[in-house]
C-alpha positions as CSV (number, residue, x, y, z in Angstrom):
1,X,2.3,62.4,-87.5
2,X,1.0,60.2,-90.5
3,X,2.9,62.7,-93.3
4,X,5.9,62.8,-91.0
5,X,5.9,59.3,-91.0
6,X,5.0,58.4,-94.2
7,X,1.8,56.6,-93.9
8,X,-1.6,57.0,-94.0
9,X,-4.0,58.8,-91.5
10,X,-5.7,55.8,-90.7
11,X,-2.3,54.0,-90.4
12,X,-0.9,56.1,-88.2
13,X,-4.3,56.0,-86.1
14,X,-4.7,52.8,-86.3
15,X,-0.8,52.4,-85.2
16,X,-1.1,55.0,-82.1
17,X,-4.4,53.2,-80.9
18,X,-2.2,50.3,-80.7
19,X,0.9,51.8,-78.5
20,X,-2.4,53.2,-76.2
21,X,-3.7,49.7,-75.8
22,X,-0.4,48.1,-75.4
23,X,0.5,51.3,-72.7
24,X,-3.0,50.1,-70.9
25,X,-2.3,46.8,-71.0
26,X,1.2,47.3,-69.1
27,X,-0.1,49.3,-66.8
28,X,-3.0,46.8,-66.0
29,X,-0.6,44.2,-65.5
30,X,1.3,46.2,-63.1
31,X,4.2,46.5,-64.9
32,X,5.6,50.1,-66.4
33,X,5.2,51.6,-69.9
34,X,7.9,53.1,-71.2
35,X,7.7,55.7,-74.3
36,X,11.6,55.5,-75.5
37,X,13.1,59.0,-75.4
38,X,10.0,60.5,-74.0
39,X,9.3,58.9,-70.4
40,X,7.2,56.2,-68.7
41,X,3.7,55.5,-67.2
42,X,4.1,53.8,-64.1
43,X,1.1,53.1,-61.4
44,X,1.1,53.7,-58.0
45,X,-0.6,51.2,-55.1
46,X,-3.1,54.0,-54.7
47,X,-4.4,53.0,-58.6
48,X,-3.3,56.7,-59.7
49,X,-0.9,56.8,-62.7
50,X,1.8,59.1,-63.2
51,X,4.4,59.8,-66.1
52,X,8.5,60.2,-65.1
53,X,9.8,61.9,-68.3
54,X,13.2,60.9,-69.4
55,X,16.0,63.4,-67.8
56,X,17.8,63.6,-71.9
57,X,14.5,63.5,-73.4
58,X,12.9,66.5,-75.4
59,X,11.8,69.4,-73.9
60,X,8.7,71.5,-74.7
């Protein structure tokens, strides 16, 4: 991911810790998390969190 992106290792950790905490954070707040091109996180009343992957998005 970091060489891909053309940063460092700690960079790029320090970059997907972010979108992980900002993902949480949604989620607390009871609002979705999307991931452009991938999907979103959304929570359910029951707590449980689930992940509705875009229909165009990547397969694998």
């Amino acid at each position: 991911m970091a060489r891909r992106a053309g940063v460092s290792q700690a960079e790029a950790a320090d970059e997907l810790d972010r979108m992980v905490r900002q993902i949480l954070s949604d989620l607390r707040a009871g609002k979705d998390a999307a991931l452009p091109g991938l999907g979103k996180f959304t929570q359910g009343p029951n707590g449980r969190v689930a992940f509705q992957r875009d229909e165009g998005g990547p397969r694998g």
